[in-house]
C-alpha positions in Angstrom: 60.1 35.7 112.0 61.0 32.5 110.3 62.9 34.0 107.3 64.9 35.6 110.1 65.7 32.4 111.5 66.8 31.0 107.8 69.2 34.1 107.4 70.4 33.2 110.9 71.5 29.9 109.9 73.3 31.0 106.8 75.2 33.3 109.5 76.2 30.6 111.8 76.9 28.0 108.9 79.6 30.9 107.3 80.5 31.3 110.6 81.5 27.6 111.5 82.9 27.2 108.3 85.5 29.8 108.5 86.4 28.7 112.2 86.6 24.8 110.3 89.0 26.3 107.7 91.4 28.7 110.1 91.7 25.8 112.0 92.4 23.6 108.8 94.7 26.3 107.7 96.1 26.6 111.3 96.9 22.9 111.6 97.6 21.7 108.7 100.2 24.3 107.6 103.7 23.0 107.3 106.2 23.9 109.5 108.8 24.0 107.1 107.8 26.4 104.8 109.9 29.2 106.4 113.3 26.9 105.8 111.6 26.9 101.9 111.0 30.7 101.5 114.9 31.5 102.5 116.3 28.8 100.0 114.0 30.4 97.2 115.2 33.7 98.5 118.9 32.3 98.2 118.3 30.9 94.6 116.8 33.9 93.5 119.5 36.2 94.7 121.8 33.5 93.3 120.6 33.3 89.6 120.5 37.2 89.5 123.9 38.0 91.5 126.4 38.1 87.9 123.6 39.4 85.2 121.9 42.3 87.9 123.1 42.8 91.2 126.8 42.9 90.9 127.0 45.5 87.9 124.6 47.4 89.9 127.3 47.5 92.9 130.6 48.2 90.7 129.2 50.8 89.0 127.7 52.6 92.6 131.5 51.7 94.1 133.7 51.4 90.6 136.6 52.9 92.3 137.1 49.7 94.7 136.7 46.0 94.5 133.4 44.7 96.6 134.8 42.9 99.6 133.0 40.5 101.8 133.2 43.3 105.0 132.0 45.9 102.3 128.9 43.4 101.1 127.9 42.3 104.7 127.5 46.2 105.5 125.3 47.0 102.0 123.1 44.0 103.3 123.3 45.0 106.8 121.8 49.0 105.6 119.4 47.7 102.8 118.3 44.1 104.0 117.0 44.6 108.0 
């Protein structure tokens, strides 16, 4: 019975110490870090718009310039 109780222990110590670090985690996160992701998000689609995206877009609609209206709606269909 007393190597149950040792195991027990281990249990209950894994146990605390995951409820120590989701609270840590919980707590401590910064609550700007969602403002961060949609800059990176906005330098990434940035630094890729003239090599990658754009070419991509003339050559699916080469028959007419890309418009602002006409870019809000690709965004709106492929971005939710």
């Amino acid at each position: 019975m007393g190597g149950m109780r040792h195991g027990g222990g281990r249990t209950r110590f894994a146990r605390v110490c995951t409820l120590l670090l989701a609270l840590f985690l919980w707590f401590g996160w910064p609550a700007q870090s969602a403002a961060y992701a949609v800059l990176t998000h906005e330098a990434i689609i940035d630094s890729v718009w003239d090599t990658n995206i754009r070419p991509l877009l003339l050559k699916q609609h080469s028959s007419a310039a890309i418009t602002a209206p006409m870019l809000h709606d690709l965004l709106r269909r492929f971005c939710p």
